[in-house]
N, C-alpha and C positions, 0 to 999 in steps of 0.2 A: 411528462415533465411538469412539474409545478413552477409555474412563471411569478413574479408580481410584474405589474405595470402602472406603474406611476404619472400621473400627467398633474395637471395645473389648479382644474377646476373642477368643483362637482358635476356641475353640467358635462362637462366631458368623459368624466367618470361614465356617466348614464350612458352616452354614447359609446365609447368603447366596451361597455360590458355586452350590448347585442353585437358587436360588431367582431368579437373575438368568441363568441357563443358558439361557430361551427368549427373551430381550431381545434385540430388533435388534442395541444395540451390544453393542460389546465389552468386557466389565468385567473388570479385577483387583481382586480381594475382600484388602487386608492388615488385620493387627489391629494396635493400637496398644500393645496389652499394656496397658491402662489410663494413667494419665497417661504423659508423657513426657518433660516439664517441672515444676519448683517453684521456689520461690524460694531464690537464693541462702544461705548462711551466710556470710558476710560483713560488712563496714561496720560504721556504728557498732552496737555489739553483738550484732554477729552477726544480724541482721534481716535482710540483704536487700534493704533498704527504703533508701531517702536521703530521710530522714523533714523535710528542709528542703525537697525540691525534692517539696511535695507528695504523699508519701511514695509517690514511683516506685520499683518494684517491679523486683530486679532477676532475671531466671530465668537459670537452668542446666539443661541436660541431666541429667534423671535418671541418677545411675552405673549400668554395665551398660546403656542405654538408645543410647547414644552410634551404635553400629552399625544400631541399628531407625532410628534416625532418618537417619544418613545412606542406608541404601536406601530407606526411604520418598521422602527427597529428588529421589533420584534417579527413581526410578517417577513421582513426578509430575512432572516435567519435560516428559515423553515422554509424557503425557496431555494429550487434548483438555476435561477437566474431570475435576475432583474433589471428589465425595460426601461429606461427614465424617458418618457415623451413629451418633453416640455417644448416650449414655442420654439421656432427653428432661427434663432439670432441669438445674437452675443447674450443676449440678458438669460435668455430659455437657456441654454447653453454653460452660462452662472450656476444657474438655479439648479440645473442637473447634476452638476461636481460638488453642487452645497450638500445636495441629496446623498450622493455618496459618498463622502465625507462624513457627513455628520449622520449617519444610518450605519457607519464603519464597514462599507461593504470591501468584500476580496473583489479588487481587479477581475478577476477571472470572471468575475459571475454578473458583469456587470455591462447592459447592452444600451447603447443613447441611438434612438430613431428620430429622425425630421418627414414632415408633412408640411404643405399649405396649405392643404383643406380638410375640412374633416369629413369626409364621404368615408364607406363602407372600400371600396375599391382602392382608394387611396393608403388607408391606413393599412390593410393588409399586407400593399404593397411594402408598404414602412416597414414593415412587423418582418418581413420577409428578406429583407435587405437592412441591416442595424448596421451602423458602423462603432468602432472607440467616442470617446471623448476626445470634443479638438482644445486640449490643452491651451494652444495661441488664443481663440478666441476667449478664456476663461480668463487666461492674463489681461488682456485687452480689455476686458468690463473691468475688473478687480482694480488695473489702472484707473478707469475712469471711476469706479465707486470712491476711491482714495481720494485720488485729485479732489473729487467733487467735495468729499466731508473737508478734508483741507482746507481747500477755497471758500465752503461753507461757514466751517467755523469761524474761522481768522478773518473774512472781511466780516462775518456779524457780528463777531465780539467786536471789532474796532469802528465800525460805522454805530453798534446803539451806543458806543461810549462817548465817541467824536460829534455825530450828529444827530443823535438819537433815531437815527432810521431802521427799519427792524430786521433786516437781511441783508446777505447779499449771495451774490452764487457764481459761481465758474460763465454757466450759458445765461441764468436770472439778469444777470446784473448788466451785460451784452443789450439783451433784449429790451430790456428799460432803458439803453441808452439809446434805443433808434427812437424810440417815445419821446424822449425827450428832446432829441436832435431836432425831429420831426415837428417836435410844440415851439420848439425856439423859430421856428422855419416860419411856422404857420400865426405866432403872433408879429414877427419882423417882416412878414404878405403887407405891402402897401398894395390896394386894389384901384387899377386904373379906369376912370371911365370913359365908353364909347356907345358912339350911335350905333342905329342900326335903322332903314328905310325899308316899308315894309310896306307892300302893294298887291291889286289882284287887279285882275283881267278878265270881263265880261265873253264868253263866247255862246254858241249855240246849247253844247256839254254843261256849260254852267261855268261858276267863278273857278280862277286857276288863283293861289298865290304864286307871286314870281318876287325873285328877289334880285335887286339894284346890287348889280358886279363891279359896276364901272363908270368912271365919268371923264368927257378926255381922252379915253385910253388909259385914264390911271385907275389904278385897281383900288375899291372901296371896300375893301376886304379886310378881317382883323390879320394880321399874320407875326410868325417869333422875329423876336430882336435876338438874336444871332450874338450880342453881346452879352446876355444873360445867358450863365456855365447852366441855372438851372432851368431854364427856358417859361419862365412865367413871366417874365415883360416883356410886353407884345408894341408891334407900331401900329399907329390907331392911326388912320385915316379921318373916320368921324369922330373930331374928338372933343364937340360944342356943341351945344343947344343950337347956335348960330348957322353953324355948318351946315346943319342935317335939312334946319328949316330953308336958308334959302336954294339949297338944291331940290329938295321938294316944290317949290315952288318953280323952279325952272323946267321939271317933270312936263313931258307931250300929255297930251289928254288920252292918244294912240300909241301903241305902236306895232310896230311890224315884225314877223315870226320870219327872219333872216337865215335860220341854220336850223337843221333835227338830226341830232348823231345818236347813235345806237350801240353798245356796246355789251357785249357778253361780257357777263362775271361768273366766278364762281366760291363757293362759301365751304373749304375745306371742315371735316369733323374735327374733333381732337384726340388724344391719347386716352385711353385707360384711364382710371384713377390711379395715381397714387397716394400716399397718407395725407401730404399737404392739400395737395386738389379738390381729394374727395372733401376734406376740414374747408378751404374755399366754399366749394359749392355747399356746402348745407348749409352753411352761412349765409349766402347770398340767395339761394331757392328758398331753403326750410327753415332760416333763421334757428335751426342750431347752433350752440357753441361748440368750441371745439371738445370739450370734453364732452358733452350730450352725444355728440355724432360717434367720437370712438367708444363711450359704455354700449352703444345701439350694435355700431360695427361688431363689438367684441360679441354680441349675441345672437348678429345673424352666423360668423364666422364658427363659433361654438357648435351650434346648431337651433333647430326649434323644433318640437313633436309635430311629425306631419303625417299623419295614419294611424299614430301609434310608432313611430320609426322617429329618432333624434336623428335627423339632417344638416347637415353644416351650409349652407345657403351660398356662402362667399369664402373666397379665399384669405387668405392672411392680410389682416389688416394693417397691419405695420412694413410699408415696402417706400421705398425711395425708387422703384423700378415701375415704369408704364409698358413693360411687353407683353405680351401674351404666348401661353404657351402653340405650340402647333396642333396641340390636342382640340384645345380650346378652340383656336380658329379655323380648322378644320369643318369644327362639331357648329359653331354659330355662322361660317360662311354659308353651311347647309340650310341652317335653319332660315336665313335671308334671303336665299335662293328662294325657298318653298312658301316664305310667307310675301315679300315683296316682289321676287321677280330678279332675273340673273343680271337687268339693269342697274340694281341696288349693290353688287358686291363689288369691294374695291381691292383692286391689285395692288395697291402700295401699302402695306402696314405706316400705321399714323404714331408709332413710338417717335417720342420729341422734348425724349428728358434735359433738359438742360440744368440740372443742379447738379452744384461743385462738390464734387469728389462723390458722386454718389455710390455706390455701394454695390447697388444693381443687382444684389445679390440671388434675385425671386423677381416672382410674376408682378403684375401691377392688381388691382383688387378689382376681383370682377365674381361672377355668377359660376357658382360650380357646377353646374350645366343649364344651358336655356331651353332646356323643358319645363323647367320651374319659371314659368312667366311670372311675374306679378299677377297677373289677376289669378293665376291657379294657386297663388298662396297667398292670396286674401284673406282667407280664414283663416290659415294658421299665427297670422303676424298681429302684432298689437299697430295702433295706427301710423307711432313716430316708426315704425320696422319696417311698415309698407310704402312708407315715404322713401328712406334709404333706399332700401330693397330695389327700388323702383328706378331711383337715380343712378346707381350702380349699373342694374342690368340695361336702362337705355343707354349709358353709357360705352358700357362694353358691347354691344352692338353696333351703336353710332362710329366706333372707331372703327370697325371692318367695312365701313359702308361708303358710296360715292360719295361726291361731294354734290351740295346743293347747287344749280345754275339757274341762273337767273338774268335779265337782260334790261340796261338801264338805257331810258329813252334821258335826253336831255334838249330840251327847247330853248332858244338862243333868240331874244328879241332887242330889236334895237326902235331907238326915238329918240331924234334929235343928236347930245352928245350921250346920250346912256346907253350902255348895255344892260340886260335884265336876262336872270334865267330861272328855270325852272324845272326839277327833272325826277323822275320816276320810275322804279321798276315792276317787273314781272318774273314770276315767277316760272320757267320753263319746264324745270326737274326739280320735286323737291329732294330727291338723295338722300341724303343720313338724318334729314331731317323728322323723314315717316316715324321713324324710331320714336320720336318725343312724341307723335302724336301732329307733328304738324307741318305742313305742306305749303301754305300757301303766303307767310308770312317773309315780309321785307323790312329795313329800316325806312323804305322810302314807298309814298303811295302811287298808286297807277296814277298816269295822267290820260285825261279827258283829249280824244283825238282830234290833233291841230294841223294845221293844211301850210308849210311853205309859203309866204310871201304873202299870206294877207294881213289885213290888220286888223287889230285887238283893241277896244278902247279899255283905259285906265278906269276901272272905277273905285278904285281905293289908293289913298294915298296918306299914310301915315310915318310914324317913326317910334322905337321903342330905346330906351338909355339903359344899361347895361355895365356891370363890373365883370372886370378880368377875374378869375376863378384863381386860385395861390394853390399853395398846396393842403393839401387836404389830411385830416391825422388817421392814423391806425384804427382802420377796425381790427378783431381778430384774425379774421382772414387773411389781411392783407399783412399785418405780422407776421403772421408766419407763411406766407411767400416770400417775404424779406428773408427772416431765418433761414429759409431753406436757399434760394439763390444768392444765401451768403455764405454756405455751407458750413451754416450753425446747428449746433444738436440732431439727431437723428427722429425719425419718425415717432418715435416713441415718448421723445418726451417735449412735442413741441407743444400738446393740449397742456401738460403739466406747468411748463414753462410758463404759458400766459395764466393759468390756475392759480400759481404763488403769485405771481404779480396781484390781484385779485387778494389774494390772500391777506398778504403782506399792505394791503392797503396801498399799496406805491400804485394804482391805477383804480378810477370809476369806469365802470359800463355805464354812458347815456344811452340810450338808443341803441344803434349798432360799433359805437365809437369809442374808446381807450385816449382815458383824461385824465393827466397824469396829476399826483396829490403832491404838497408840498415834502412829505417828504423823498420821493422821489428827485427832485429838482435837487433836492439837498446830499443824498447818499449818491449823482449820477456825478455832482458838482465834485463833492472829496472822491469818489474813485477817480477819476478822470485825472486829478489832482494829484494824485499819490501813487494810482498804481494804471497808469497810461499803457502801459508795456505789456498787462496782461488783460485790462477791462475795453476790448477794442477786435471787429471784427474778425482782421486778417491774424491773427493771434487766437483766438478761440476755431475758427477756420483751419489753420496750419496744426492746430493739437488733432482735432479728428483725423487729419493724415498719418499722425503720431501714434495715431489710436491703433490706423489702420498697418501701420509696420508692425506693431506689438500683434494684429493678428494676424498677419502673414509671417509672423518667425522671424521679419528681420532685424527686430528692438528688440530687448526686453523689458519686462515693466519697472524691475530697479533701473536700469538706464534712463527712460523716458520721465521718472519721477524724479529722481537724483538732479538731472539735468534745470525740473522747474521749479523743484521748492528751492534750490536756492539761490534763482535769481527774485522769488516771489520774497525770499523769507528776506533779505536786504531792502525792496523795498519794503515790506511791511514795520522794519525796523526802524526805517527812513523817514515813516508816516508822520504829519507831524496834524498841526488844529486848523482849520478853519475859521477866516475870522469873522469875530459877531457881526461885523456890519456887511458881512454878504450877503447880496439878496438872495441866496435861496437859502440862509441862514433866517429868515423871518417867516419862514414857517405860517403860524397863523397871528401873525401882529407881536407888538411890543408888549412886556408883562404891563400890565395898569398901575401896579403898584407903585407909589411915589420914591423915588430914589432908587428904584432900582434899575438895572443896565439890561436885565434879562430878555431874552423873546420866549413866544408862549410854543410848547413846543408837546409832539404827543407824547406821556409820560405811561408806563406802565407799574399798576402794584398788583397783587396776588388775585384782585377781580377781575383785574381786565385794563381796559385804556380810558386814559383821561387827559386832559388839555392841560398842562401845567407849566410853572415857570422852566428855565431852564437852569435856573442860577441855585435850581435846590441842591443840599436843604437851607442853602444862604436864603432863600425866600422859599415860603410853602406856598404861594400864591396857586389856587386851583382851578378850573369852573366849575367843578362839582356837576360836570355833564359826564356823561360816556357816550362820546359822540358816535363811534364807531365800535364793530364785536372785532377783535383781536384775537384772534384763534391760535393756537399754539404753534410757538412759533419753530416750522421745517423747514427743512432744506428743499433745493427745487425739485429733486429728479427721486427722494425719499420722505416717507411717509415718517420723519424723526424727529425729535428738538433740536433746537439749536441753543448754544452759549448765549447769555446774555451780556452787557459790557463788562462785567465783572468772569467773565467766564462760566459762569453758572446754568445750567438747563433752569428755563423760564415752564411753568405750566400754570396759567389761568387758573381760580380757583373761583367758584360760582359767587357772584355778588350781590347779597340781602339786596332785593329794591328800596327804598327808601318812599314810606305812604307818607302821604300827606294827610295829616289830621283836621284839615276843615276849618283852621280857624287862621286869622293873620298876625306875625310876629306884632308883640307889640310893640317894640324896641323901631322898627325899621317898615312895618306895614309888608313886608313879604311872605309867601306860607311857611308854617311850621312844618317840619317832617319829623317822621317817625323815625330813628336812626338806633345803629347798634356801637356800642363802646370797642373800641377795636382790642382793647387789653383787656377790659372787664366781662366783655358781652354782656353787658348789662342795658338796655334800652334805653332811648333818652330823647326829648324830645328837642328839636335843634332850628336854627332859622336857616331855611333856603340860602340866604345871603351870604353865609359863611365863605372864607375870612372875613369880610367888611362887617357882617355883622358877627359878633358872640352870643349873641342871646341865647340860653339853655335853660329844659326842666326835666327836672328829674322825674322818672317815674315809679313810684311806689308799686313793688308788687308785693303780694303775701306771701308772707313767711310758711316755711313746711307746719310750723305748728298750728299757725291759724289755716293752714289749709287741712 
């Protein structure tokens, strides 16, 4: 039997061609290059959609795709059946009914396999057990692709018209509004200040710091005010230069070691990865983004030449689930046994998903088998591969493993009216710890051994002043822990999600931190403003459940869309202006030019972005900067254009630099530039200063005849 079998990527191409090389039949292995179809640009506004008939869905051939698909076409023709082995989720699942659809295969001849790893053993497995096409899921993406261009278009045409901000998105727009919630929080932190009395203790061992608890009996401790809903203002005890000095001064020169309590602790592992967690930690370990960590993910998961053999490393990267299979922990409770010892394996699995409405539908992302240590695939991994790799599979061992125990001494002295303490732990078992490599690590350090009822003299006595800590803004990370325990977007498109943020300029990376731009303040100010009902957690939250009827059969997708465009399309028709004197209407200042009302606002033409008034073409006022690269502008969760305020697809078109010719206008004393005539293309040389200055010269070229 001659087979095709279709998957995603060429990398997996390679891999299933050795992989199906001992199989009675005959298979040709092609990749699809990822999708191969989307929806239209077209109709009423550019949707796709003929949003009366049901809102049927119109597709086109991805451009540049047109050729893959006509010889895919053709190869199945000439096939006795065909495979579709796309990723095993609603998208994969898409991607596969695009494939046979738009390849016109018969029903009959037509087999869809799911895997989570790509191992030899596994796939076979696939190959050997296909089931149909699960239609529900196919509605349920198709759902959300709509929604999303929908919501895509209609709030970006109406936000660059309304406040010139350059998108907006179904989960996009959500996402930027925790950013922003978050910056209002974090510049409205009044920070409190307190002391802090800081001291050590001379003994035989050596200096001990100890720290001032108490004085009175009353506690000299920061602790929450119970009246703040967000718990950042605190009651301050020390809470004056005054305070701190004259109780230092009331400080015994001694004091006595009145109490030693002892207490077992222990430092439980964590779950598996899942998509968010593993995007967390590469963050927080390997200072990845989130997009770096899943391109990485996506190719240890694919596979990597290890012998000469394409190997899949990890399982499916895309999971909102932390379990493990029994295969799996089977095969690694073995290998903990043999390498640390039967004190190391732990009887409670550590799954501890707590995201809303998760899905659950798959393993969590761990190591396709731990024989493949990290150090046995050193050589085949590039360095950022070895890093993941590595995080992953300590991972997924640490979660089958004990917990760490550990035992905290704490030393209790008193003098005079003070209490003072001081206190330390040890290490007893390090437990899941070995995994990472380390055993002997605490938050707290040893203490030097103290004897019951003698006394210590003071030989330090100081005090340090201090601010309350507010809230702190969005790294990536911690975005998308939000997203996901708000059960926003799916694994898949949470790196995407902050990507366009990024994109769209509505956010800067300092450091590790997400700083939100003025247009952002401005597009979060009119959503919030017009469309409250659908730009708001519990609302993007309750759609994925929406999502999830459509793929369990009990919606349909006309139901589920019918139901929100037309509570969406009332308000969009509701929407009304914003007004100039809003502060996050001032963007970047007031225009300069005299008499005019306008703010300077970011303007786009056919190069790219520029700072301009807003009141054009009532005033052309410019900076003749391009402060920022404006990349074309897409939708969150697709690689497309978007409308512009006029409804138009926007694409940047490359913008001559402007040289500076070396010499100073003479009109105004600022440089000349070399410039191009926007009607003529004819060169011309111009002052920097433009509009305030005019000054211009023309430049004579030669004619074809003297040339």
């Amino acid at each position: 039997m001659n087979i095709l079998l279709i998957v995603e990527s060429p990398t997996k191409q390679k891999t299933f061609e050795k992989y199906v090389a001992e199989l009675p039949d005959t298979y040709t292995i092609a990749s699809s290059k990822g999708h191969v179809r989307d929806l239209a640009i077209k109709g009423s506004q550019g949707f796709g959609v003929d949003i009366e008939q049901c809102f049927q869905p119109t597709y086109t051939v991805i451009k540049g795709k047109e050729k893959l698909v006509e010889t895919l076409t053709k190869q199945a023709k000439k096939m006795d059946k065909v495979i579709l082995a796309t990723d095993p989720d609603r998208e994969g699942e898409s991607i596969a009914w695009h494939l046979a659809d738009a390849l016109q295969l018969e029903s009959s001849k037509i087999e869809r396999i799911e895997f989570y790893e790509i191992t030899k053993s596994k796939i076979l497995e696939a190959i050997a057990h296909p089931r149909p096409l699960n239609m529900d899921m196919v509605q349920s993406q198709e759902a959300r692709r709509i929604l999303d261009r929908i919501v895509g278009f209609m709030l970006s045409k109406i936000l660059t018209k309304k406040v010139y901000s350059p998108a907006g998105g179904r989960v996009q727009s959500v996402a930027l509004r925790f950013v922003i919630e978050r910056e209002v929080e974090v510049l409205a932190f009044v920070p409190q200040t307190y002391y802090s009395m800081n001291t050590a203790i001379t003994s035989a061992k050596g200096n001990l710091e100890v720290e001032v608890t108490s004085y009175q009996g009353q506690s000299l401790k920061v602790t929450d005010d119970k009246t703040d809903p967000k718990g950042f203002k605190k009651i301050i005890p020390l809470d004056s230069k005054e305070k701190v000095e004259s109780l230092l001064a009331s400080l015994p020169s001694t004091v006595t070691l009145t109490d030693v309590s002892m207490q077992k602790k222990k430092r439980e592992s964590k779950a598996a990865f899942r998509t968010s967690t593993l995007q967390q930690d590469a963050s927080s370990y390997l200072k990845f983004s989130p997009k770096k960590t899943q391109k990485i993910a996506q190719e240890l998961y694919e596979g990597v030449n290890v012998k000469g053999e394409q190997i899949g490393l990890i399982t499916y990267m895309r999971t909102d689930s932390d379990r493990l299979s029994s295969t799996f922990t089977d095969e690694a409770t073995s290998y903990i046994r043999s390498t640390f010892g039967e004190a190391y394996v732990s009887s409670t699995p550590k799954s501890k998903t707590v995201v809303l409405q998760s899905q659950d539908a798959h393993e969590a992302i761990r190591p396709t088998s731990v024989d493949r240590t990290p150090e046995s695939m050193e050589a085949y991994l590039s360095s950022d591969q070895l890093k993941l790799y590595r995080l992953i599979f300590n991972r997924s061992l640490a979660s089958l493993m004990t917990a760490q125990q550990y035992e905290t001494t704490t030393y209790t002295f008193t003098g005079g009216d003070f209490t003072l303490k001081a206190s330390g732990s040890v290490v007893t078992f390090p437990g899941f710890r070995r995994a990472y490599g380390m055993s002997e690590e605490t938050d707290e350090p040893e203490l030097p051994q103290l004897f019951k009822g003698e006394a210590y003299p003071l030989t330090h006595k100081g005090y340090e002043d201090h601010q309350t800590a507010g809230p702190s803004r969005f790294s990536e990370a911690k975005l998308i822990q939000e997203l996901e325990y708000q059960g926003i977007g799916r694994p898949s498109t949470y790196a995407a999600t902050i990507d366009r943020l990024k994109q769209h300029h509505y956010v800067s990376v300092k450091g590790n931190t997400l700083y939100p731009n003025p247009e952002a303040h401005a597009a979060i100010t009119y959503l919030v403003t017009y469309f409250s009902d659908f730009i708001n957690a519990r609302y993007t939250s309750e759609m994925e459940l929406k999502l999830d009827e459509v793929k369990d059969g009990e919606k349909t997708r006309c139901e589920l869309l019918s139901a929100f465009y037309t509570h969406f399309k009332e308000q969009y028709d509701a929407a009304g202006d914003l007004p100039k004197e809003d502060p996050s209407m001032q963007f970047y200042g007031k225009c300069p030019i005299d008499g005019c009302d306008g703010v300077i606002v970011p303007r786009r033409s056919k190069f790219g972005v520029f700072l301009g008034c807003s009141n054009y073409p009532t005033c052309t006022y410019n900076s003749n900067q391009v402060p920022l690269p404006w990349p074309e502008r897409v939708d969150e969760d697709h690689d497309e254009p978007l409308p512009d305020g006029e409804g138009k697809v926007f694409k940047p078109k490359e913008r001559p630099v402007a040289e500076e010719v070396g010499r100073p206008c003479p009109k105004c004393g600022k440089p000349l530039l070399k410039r191009m005539a926007k009607r003529t293309k004819r060169p011309f040389i111009g002052c920097s200063g433009f509009p305030k200055c005019d000054y211009l010269e023309n430049i004579t070229t030669p004619s074809k005849k003297d040339a």
